[in-house]
N, C-alpha and C positions, 0 to 999 in steps of 0.2 A: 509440528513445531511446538515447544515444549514455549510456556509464557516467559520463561527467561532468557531465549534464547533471540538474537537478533542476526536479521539477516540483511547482508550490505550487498546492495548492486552500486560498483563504482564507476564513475561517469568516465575513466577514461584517459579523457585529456587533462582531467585534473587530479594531482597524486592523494589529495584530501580530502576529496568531495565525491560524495557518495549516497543514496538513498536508501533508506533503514524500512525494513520492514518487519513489523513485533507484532505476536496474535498478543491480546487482554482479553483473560477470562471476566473480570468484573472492572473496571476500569474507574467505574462511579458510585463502588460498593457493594454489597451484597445485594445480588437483584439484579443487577445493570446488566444489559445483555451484552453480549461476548464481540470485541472489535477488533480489527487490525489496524492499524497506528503504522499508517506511514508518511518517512520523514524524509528532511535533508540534511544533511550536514556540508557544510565546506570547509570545516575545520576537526574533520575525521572524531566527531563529539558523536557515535554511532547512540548511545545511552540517552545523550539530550539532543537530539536534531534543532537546528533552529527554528524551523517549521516541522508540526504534523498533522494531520487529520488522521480521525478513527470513524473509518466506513464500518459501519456492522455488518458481522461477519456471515450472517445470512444472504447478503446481498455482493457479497462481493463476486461472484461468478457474473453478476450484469453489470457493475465495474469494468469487469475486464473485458467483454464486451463492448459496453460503452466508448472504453480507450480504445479496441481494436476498430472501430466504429469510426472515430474521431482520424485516422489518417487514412489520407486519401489513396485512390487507388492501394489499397491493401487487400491483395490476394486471399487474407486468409481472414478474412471479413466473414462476422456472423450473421443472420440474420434470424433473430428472435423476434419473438411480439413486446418482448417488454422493453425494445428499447425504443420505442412509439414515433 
């Protein structure tokens, strides 16, 4: 995924509302390590979500993890050491 490029998972039942996901190679300037930025929109604003967080993107494989982690009874549950 190219840093310009943004990728929308839409919720569905809503025609506007959807959550953005954007790799940043430098986010906080030259030096700042490399994050994914992801967002919300309800008002299909994929560019400025209302809400985002930027996980760095070394970590993001125990992110997702963590969220497969977080619902219950889920078959396809990980089990790593680093999610303690």
């Amino acid at each position: 995924m190219a840093e310009d490029d943004v990728r929308v998972v839409m919720y569905g039942d809503r025609e506007r509302a959807g959550i953005t996901v954007k790799f940043l190679e430098a986010p906080y300037g030259e030096g700042s390590e490399a994050v994914v930025s992801i967002g919300c929109s309800l008002k299909a604003n994929w560019e400025n979500p209302s809400w985002k967080v930027h996980v760095p993107a070394r970590l993001i494989p125990q992110v997702i993890d963590a969220v497969m982690e977080a619902i219950p009874d889920n078959p396809g549950r990980p089990t790593h050491d680093w999610l303690g």
